[in-house]
N, C-alpha and C positions, 0 to 999 in steps of 0.2 A: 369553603364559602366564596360566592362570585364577589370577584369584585371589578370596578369598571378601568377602563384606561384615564389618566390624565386626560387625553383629548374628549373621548366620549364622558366624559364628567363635564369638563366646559361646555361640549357641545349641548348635552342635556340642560344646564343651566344659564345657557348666554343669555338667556331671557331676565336674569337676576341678577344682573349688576346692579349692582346695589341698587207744596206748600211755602210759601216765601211768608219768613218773619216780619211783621208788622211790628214796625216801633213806634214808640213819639220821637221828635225831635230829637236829634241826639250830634253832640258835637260830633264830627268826622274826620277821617284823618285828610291832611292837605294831598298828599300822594298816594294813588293805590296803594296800598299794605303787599308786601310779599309775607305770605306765611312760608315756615321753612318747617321741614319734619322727618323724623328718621326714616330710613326703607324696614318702616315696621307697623304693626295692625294701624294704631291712634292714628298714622296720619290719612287713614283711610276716612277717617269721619271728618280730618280737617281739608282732604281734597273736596269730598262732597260737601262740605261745607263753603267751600269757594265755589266749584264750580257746580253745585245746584240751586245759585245764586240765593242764597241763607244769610249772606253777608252783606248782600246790596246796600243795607237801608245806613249800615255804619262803617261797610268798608267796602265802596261801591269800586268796580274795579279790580277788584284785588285777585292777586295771584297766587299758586302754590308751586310750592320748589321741594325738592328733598337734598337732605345735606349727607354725606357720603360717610365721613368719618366723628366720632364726639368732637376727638382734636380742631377738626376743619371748623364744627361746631361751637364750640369754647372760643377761639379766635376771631370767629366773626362777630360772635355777642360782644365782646371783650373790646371789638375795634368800632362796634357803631354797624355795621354792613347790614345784621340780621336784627329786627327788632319784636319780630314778633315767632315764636319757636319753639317746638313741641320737643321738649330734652328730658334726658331722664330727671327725677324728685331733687334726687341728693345734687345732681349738678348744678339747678335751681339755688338751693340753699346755697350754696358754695361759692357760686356766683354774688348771689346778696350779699351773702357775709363778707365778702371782699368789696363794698363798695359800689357793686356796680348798675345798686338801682335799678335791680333786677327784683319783677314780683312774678309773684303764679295765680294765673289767673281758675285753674281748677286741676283734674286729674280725669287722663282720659283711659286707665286702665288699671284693673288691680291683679294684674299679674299676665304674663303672658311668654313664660319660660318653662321648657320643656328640654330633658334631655334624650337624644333618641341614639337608636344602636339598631344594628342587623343581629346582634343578641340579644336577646329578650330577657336574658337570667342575671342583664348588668341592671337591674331594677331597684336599688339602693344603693346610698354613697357609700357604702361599706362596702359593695362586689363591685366598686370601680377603681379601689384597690390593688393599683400595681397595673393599672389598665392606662391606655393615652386616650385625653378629654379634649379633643376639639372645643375651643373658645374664641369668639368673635370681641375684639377690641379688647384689650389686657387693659389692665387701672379703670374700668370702666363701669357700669350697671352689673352686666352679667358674673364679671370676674369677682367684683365686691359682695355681689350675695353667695354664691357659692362659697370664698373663703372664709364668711362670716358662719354658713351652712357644716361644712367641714371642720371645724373648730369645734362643732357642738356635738358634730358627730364622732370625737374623739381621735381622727385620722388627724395627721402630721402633716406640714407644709416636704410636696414632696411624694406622699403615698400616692396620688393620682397624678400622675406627669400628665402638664399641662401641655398643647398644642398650640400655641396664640395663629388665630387669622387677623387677618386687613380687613375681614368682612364676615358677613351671615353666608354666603355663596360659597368664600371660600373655605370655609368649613363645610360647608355641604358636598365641597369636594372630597376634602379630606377624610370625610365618612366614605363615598359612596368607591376611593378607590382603594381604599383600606390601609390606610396610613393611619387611620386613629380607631379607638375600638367604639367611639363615641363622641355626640357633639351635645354642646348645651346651646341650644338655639333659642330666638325670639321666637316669633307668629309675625307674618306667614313663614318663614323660614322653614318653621318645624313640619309643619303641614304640607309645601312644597315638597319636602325630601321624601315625606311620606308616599306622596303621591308620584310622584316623577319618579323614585325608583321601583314603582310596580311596571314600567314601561321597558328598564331592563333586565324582567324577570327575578327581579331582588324585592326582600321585604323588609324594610325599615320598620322598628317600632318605636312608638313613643310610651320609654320603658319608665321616666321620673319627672312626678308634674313636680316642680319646685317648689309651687302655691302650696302644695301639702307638705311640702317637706321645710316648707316657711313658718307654716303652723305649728310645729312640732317643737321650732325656737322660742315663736312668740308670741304664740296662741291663739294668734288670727292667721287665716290662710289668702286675706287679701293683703299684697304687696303696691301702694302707691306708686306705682314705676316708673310711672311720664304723665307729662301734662303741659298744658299749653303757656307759655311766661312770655311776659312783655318789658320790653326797656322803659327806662324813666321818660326816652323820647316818644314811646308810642302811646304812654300811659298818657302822657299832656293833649297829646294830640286827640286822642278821643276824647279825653276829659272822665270823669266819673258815669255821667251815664252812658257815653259809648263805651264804658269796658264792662256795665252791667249788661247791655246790649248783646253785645259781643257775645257775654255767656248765655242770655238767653237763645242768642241765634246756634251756639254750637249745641245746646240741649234738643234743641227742632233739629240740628241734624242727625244728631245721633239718632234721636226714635225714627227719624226718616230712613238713614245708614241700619239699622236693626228691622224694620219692618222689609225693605228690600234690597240685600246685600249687595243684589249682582250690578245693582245700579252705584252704589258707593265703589265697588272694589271696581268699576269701569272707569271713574273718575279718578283713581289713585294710580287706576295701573302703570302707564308710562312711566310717572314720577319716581314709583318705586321700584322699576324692573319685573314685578310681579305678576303673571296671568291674572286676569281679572277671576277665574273661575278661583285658582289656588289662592287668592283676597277672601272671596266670598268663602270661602269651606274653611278658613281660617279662622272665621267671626266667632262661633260657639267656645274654641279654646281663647282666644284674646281677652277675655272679661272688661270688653267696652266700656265705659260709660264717660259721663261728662259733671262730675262730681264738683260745685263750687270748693274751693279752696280750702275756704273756712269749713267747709261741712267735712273738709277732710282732712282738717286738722290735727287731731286726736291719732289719726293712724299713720299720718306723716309724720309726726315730731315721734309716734312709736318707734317709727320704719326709720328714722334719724339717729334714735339711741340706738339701736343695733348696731347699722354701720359704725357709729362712732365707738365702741366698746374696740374693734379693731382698730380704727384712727378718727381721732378726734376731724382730722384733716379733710376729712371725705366729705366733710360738711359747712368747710369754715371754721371748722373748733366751738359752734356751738350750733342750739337750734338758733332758725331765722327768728325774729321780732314782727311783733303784729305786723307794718308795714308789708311784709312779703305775701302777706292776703291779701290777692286784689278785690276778693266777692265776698 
């Protein structure tokens, strides 16, 4: 089986390091707003959402940034720095439940994890069995559903030797030079590896959607996974109807970001490292949307008791309290 060098792995991937809404009157924030958001699909609709000016009318100015690591993540919410930021569900709760006057303003994907492999017969948690799993950010989104996953699927902590990366990239190495038999990636990630290693005559597949293999726990195949949250300080600042605003303006992006990709994934790309082309062919696996809070309530406090079944802690030690729904 080929596999690539360290160097020609970086080199293939140096690219991956990591209609305007009409409102009424609506309080606004004193300072441009930075939005901040992982190098993953969601913050593709909140790039376009800033910069195909969707934001004007309640966050006029505003900017987008991507944050590198959850850790980097957590710490800036924590210290005031980041106020408005697309993190994974459970971090959200976790954050609130500690005080930190942290709410969520919706969900902008219900699922968008994929494990992929140059064998195609590693197609269930069971034949990965004795096999090494490339993993992006340990204690984090992806590492907590799969051990919640593996747990039900009868395997032992251990049966699948885990690989932890610093990033989605650097598991994309670790696949493509054959250090691991497999990675469990976000989107684009997943879709990336797909496509960049047909360039050096290798064929990646995307052998296990996890959305099915989520369903099989908990009976729905939509996984809440991130979504957009705002501090106590950014929630003042707009006031009540600029954080309805806000969601109304990220829904107009989304159908905008959905009706034509290449235009969204152009406004993400820089931020997230990502070719705009490997953004857009991302969209169909990513399962987009911009779901108010409240309407996704029911499969977040679902998607809450799961993880908590393995640690209460993953959440705060309990679900969030009405307050944590902004809309």
């Amino acid at each position: 089986m080929a596999h690539l060098t360290r160097r020609q792995a970086l080199s293939a991937f140096s690219g991956l390091a990591v209609a305007t809404l009409a409102v009424p009157h609506v309080a606004k924030a004193e300072a441009p707003l930075t939005f901040y958001g992982p190098p993953a699909a969601p913050s593709a609709v909140l790039a376009h959402a800033v910069k195909g000016g969707f934001l004007k009318d309640v966050a006029p100015g505003a900017f987008f940034k991507a944050w590198k690591t959850p850790d980097e993540m957590r710490a800036a919410v924590a210290s005031g720095s980041m106020g408005a930021v697309v993190m994974p569900s459970y971090g959200a709760a976790n954050l609130h439940n500690r005080g930190l006057g942290l709410g969520l303003l919706n969900v902008l994907t219900t699922g968008l994890l994929y494990i992929v492999s140059k064998d195609e017969t590693l197609n269930s948690l069971k034949s990965l069995s004795g096999k090494t799993l490339a993993l992006p950010f340990k204690n984090d989104m992806p590492d907590f559903v799969l051990h919640r996953l593996v747990a039900e699927n009868g395997l032992k902590s251990g049966d699948i030797k885990l690989e932890y990366a610093a990033s989605p990239p650097e598991a994309v190495q670790l696949l493509l030079t054959g250090r691991v038999d497999a990675a469990l990636l976000s989107e684009p990630a997943a879709t990336a590896v797909l496509i960049k290693a047909k360039s050096f005559f290798m064929t990646v597949h995307r052998t296990i959607d996890i959305q099915r293999e989520w369903a099989k726990v908990a009976g729905k195949a939509e996984i809440p996974q991130a979504g957009l949250a705002l501090t106590s300080l950014v929630q003042q600042k707009l006031g009540k109807s600029g954080i309805e605003a806000l969601q109304a303006a990220m829904e107009t992006a989304l159908a905008s970001a959905m009706a034509d990709p290449k235009a969204a994934a152009a406004a993400a790309a820089d931020a997230l490292g990502f070719p705009p082309d490997i953004i857009a062919a991302s969209f169909p696996t990513s399962h987009l949307c911009a779901l108010k809070a409240s309407a996704a309530r029911a499969d977040l406090e679902a998607f809450y008791d799961e993880l908590a079944k393995a640690d209460p802690a993953i959440i705060g030690g309990r679900r969030p309290d009405e307050g944590f729904y902004l809309v």
